[in-house]
C-alpha positions as CSV (number, residue, x, y, z in Angstrom):
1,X,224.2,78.8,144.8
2,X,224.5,77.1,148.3
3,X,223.4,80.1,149.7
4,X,219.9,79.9,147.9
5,X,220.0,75.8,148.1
6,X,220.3,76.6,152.1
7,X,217.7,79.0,152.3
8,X,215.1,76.7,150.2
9,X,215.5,74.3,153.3
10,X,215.2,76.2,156.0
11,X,212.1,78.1,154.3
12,X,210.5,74.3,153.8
13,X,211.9,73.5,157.3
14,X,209.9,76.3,158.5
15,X,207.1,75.8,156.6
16,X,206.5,72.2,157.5
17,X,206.9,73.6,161.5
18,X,204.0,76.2,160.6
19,X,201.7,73.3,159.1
20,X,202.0,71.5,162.0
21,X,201.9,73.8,164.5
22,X,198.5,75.2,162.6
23,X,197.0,71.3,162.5
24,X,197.6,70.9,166.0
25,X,196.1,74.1,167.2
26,X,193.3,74.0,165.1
27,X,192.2,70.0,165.6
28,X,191.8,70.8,168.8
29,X,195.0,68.8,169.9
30,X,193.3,66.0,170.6
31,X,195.5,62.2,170.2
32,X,194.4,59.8,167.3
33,X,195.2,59.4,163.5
34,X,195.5,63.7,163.1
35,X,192.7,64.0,161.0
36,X,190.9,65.7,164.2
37,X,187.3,63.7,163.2
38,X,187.2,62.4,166.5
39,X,186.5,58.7,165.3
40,X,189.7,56.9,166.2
41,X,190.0,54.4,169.1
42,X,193.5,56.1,169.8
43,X,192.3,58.9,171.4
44,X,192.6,56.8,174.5
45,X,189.0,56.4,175.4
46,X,189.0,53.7,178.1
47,X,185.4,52.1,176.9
48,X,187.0,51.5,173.4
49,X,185.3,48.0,172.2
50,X,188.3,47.1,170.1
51,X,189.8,43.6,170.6
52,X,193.2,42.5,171.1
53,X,195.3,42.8,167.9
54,X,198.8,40.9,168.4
55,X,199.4,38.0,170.7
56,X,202.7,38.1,172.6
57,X,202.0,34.3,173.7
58,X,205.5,32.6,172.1
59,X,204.0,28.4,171.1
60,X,206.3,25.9,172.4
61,X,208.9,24.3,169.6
62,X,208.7,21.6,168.2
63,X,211.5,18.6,168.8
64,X,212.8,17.1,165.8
């Protein structure tokens, strides 16, 4: 039984290595989301027109 229960995971292991492997070869290998459709900003495309999303600016506290 542990035999069969260890061999189930290595075959899914495996198989989730193969799906990968085929998604990256086959969307070209380009950066983004992983869809491969070419339309996310993540690709690092320097003339990307999206805004700043998070402000690291800390406001001052308030004294009680």
């Amino acid at each position: 039984m542990e035999l069969a229960i260890t061999l189930l995971i290595v075959a899914l292991a495996a198989a989730v290595v193969a799906r990968r492997s085929w998604r990256l070869f086959h969307t070209g290998g380009k950066a983004g989301c992983g869809s491969g459709c070419g339309s996310c900003p993540a690709g690092g495309a320097k003339d990307s027109k999206v805004g700043k999303l998070v402000s690291l600016e800390l406001s001052p506290l308030k004294k009680r």
